[in-house]
KETISE-777433 format. One record per residue (C-alpha): residue number from 1; residue in three letters; x, y, z. Coordinates in Angstrom, 1 decimal, always signed. Example, Ala and Ser with C-alpha at 12.3 -4.5 7.8 and 13.67 -1.06 7.14 Angstrom:
2
+-----+-----+--------+--------+--------+
|   k |   r |      X |      Y |      Z |
+-----+-----+--------+--------+--------+
|   1 | ALA |  +12.3 |   -4.5 |   +7.8 |
|   2 | SER |  +13.7 |   -1.1 |   +7.1 |
+-----+-----+--------+--------+--------+
This chain:
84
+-----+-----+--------+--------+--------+
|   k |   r |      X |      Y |      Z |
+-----+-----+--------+--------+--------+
|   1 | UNK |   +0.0 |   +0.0 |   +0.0 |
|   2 | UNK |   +2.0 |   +3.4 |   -1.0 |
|   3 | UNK |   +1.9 |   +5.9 |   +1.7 |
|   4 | UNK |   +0.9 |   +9.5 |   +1.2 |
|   5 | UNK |   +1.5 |  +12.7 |   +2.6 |
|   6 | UNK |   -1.4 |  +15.4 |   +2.5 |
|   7 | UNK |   -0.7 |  +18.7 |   +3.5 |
|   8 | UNK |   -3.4 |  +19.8 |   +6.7 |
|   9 | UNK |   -6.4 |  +21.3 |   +5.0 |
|  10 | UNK |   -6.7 |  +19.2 |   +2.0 |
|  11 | UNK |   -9.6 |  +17.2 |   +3.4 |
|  12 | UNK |  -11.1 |  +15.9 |   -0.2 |
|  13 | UNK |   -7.7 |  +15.0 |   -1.6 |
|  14 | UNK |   -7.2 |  +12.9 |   +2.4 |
|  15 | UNK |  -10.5 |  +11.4 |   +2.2 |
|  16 | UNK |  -10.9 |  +10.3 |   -1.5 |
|  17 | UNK |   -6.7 |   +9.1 |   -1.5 |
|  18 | UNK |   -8.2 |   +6.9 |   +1.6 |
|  19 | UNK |  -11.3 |   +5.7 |   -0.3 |
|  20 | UNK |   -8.9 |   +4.8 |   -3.1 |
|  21 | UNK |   -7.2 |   +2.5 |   -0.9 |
|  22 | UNK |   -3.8 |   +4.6 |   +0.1 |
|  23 | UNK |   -2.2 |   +5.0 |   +3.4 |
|  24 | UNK |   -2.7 |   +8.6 |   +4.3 |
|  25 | UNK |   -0.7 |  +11.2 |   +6.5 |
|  26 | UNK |   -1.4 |  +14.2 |   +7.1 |
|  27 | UNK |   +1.2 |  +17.1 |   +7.5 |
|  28 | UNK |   +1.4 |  +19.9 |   +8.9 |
|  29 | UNK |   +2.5 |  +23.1 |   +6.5 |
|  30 | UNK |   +5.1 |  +23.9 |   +8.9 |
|  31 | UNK |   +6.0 |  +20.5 |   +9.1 |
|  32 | UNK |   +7.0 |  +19.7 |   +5.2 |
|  33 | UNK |  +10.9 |  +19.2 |   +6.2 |
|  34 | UNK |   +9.8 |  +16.0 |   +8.4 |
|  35 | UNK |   +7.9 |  +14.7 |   +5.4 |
|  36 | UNK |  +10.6 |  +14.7 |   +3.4 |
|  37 | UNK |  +12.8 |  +12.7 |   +5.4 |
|  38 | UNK |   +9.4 |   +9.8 |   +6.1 |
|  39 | UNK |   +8.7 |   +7.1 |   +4.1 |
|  40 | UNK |   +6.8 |   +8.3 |   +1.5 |
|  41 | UNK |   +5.4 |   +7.6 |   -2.0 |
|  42 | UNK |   +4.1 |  +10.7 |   -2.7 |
|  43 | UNK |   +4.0 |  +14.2 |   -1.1 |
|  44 | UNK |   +0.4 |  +16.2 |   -2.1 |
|  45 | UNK |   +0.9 |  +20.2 |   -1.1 |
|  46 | UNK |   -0.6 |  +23.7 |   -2.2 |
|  47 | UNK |   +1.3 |  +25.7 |   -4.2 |
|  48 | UNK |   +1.8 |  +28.5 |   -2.1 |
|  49 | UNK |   +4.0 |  +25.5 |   +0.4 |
|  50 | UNK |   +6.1 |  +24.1 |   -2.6 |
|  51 | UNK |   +8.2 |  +26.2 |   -2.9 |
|  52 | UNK |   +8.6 |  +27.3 |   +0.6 |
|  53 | UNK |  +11.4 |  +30.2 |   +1.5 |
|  54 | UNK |  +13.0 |  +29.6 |   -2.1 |
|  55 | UNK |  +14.4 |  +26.2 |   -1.5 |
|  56 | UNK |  +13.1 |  +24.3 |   -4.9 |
|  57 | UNK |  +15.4 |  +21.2 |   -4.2 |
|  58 | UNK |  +13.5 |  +19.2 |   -1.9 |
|  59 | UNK |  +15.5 |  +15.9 |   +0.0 |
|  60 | UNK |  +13.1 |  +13.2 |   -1.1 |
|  61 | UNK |  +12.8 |  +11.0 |   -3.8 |
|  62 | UNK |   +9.1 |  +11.1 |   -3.8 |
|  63 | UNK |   +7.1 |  +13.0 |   -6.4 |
|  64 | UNK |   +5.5 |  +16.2 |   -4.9 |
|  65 | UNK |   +2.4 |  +16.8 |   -6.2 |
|  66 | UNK |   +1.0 |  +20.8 |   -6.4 |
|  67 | UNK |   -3.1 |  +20.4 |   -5.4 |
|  68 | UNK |   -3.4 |  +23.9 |   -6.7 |
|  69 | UNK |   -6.7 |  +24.1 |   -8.9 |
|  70 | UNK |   -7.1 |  +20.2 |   -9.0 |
|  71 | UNK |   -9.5 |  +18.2 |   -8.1 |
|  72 | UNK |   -9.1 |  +15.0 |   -5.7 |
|  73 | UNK |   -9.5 |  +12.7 |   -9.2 |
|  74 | UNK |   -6.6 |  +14.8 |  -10.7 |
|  75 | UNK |   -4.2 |  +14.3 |   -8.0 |
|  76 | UNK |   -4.9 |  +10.6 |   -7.5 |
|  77 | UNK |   -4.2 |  +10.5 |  -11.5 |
|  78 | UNK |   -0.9 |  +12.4 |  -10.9 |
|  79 | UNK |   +0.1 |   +9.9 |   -8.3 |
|  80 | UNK |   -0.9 |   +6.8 |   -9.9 |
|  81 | UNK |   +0.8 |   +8.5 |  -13.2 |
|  82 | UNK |   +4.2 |   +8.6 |  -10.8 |
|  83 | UNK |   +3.9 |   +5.4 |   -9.9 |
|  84 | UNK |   +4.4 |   +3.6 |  -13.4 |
+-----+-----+--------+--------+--------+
C-alpha cells in the first residue's frame, strides 16, 4: 500500500486518496521538512508551500504533487501517473 502525505487542510484529496485504498498522512505546513525525510510515496501540497522560502530542491525522492486548482481525481491521476 503506497503511503501518502497530504498537507493539513486538503480534506477531499485525504478522504478520496483513503477511499482509493492509500495510506494517508497528514502534515502539517510547517511540518513539510519532516515529510521529506518519512517514508513516502508521494508528497500532495498547495502551491503557495512548494516552494517554501526559495528552497526548490526538496530531499526526497518522492514526487511532490501541487493540489493547486485540481481536483481530488486529478491528484490521484498524478500519483498513480508517478507510480508507473
Amino acid at each position: 500500500m503506497q503511503k501518502i502525505a497530504v498537507q493539513r487542510g486538503l480534506t477531499p484529496v485525504q478522504e478520496y486518496l483513503t477511499d482509493r485504498g492509500y495510506e494517508v498522512e497528514v502534515v502539517d505546513f510547517d511540518a513539510f521538512s519532516k515529510a521529506q525525510s518519512e517514508e513516502y510515496d508521494a508528497i500532495v501540497l498547495t502551491g503557495m508551500s512548494n516552494n517554501f522560502l526559495g528552497m526548490e530542491d526538496t530531499a526526497t525522492d518522492a514526487p511532490v504533487i501541487d493540489a493547486t486548482g485540481m481536483t481530488p481525481e486529478e491528484i490521484c491521476e498524478q500519483i498513480e501517473q508517478a507510480f508507473l
